[in-house]
Residue, then its C-alpha position, 0 to 999 in steps of 0.5 A: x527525504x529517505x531514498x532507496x538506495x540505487x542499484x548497480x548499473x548493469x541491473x535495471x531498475x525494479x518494476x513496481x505494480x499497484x493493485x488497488x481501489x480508487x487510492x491508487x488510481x490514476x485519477x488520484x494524487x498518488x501516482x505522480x506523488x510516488x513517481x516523483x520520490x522515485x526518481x534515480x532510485x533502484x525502481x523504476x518511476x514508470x509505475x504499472x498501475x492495475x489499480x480500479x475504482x470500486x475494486x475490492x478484494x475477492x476471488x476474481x482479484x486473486x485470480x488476476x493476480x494469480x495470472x499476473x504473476x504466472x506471466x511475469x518474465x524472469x525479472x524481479x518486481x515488487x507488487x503493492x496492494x492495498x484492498x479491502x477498504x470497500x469490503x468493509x464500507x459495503x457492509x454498511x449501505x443497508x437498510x439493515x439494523x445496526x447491528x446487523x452492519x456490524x456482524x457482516x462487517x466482522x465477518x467481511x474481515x474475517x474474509x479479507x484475512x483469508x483473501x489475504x492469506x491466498x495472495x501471499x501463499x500464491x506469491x511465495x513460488x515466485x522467488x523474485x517478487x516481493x508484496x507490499x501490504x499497506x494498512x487500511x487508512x483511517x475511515x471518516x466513519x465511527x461505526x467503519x473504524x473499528x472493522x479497519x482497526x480490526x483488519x489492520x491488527x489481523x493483516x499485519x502478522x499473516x504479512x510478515x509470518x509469509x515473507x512479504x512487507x508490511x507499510x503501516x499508515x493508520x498513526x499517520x492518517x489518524x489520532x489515537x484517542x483512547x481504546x474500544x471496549x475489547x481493547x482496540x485502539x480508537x482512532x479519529x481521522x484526520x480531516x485536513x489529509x481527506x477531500x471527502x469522507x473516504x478519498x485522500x487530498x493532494x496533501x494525504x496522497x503526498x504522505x501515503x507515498x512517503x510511507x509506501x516509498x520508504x517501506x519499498x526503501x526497506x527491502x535490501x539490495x541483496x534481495x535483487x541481487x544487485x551491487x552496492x554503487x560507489x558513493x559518487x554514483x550515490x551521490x548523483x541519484x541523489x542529487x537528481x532524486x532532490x532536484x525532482x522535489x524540488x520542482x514539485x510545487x508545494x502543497 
């Protein structure tokens, strides 16, 4: 298991907020997967959890992170959102001709980056918050993917370019199966990590948080201004970290 490294202890462990559909939500395995990796590690496994059912990604979440963040107290935090999933599938639930479905679809993207660009411009004030971006999964659908596939491509350097992290899922969730006619690469999900055509088993939630939980590992102590502990203090997170999964029963 990769762990984050552990922070000094006269720093307390970084708050983590999840901004989210219903991936993230409550009623889902991925909490208490990611709670369970983040035991005696630098952040704290008490998750502050905004995550909804149906949300999407338009200007009223903006604006609630917005003023989530210009609340905040003068600590450091780490933001993961992981929207617009339903922007997309939305495109689709119409009697309109197929092509129609695409053209919005495209153009739902194309919004979703500029949504995007809005967060991470808005974040950029706020010296000690740090965003996670996570990649759209891998959707069931074959007339959907292509538009996730398009997102992920575009989303990923407008993260990077503007400070923040960019968490890659989609080669976990899906198989590469070849490349669409403007040179995209093709996926086709995987059935045995989904409980329906959109929603993550307990199986795929596991893998989700590892791949969250190992892209928050990413972000160097420096960046909290904490200490480097001594390797016996390491050692003990570690071993507490360990004992935590191994009373997670198995999947």
């Amino acid at each position: 298991m990769s762990l984050s490294k552990p922070l000094s202890t006269s720093n307390p462990n970084v708050p983590i907020v999840l901004w989210a559909d219903s991936h993230f939500a409550n009623n889902h395995h991925f909490p208490n997967e990611l709670k369970a990796l983040m035991v005696g590690g630098r952040y704290d496994p008490h998750l502050r959890n905004n995550s909804v059912g149906g949300r999407t990604l338009n200007d009223t979440f903006v604006n609630q992170l917005k003023q989530f963040l210009s609340a905040q107290d003068d600590k450091h935090y780490v933001h993961v959102v992981f929207l617009g999933g339903n922007n997309i599938r939305r495109c689709f639930r119409s009697d309109a001709p197929i092509q129609v479905k695409n053209i919005r679809a495209s153009e739902t993207v194309d919004e979703l980056i500029e949504g995007y660009k809005k967060i991470l411009e808005i974040a950029k004030p706020f010296a000690k918050t740090k965003l996670v971006i996570v990649s759209p999964l891998t959707s069931a659908n074959s007339e959907h993917e292509p538009h996730f596939e398009r997102f992920a491509n575009l989303l990923r350097p407008i993260t990077a370019q503007n400070g923040a992290i960019f968490c890659e899922i989609r080669d976990t969730f899906g198989s590469k199966v070849g490349f669409y006619e403007n040179g995209l690469v093709k996926r086709v999900f995987r059935p045995d990590l989904f409980q329906d055509d959109v929603h993550l088993n307990r199986a795929g939630a596991k893998l989700l948080a590892k791949r969250v939980f190992n892209t928050l590992s990413q972000i160097p102590n420096a960046f909290f201004g904490h200490k480097h502990l001594s390797q016996s203090t390491k050692n003990h997170a570690k071993n507490l970290a360990l004992k935590s999964a191994d009373k997670q029963p198995a999947v």
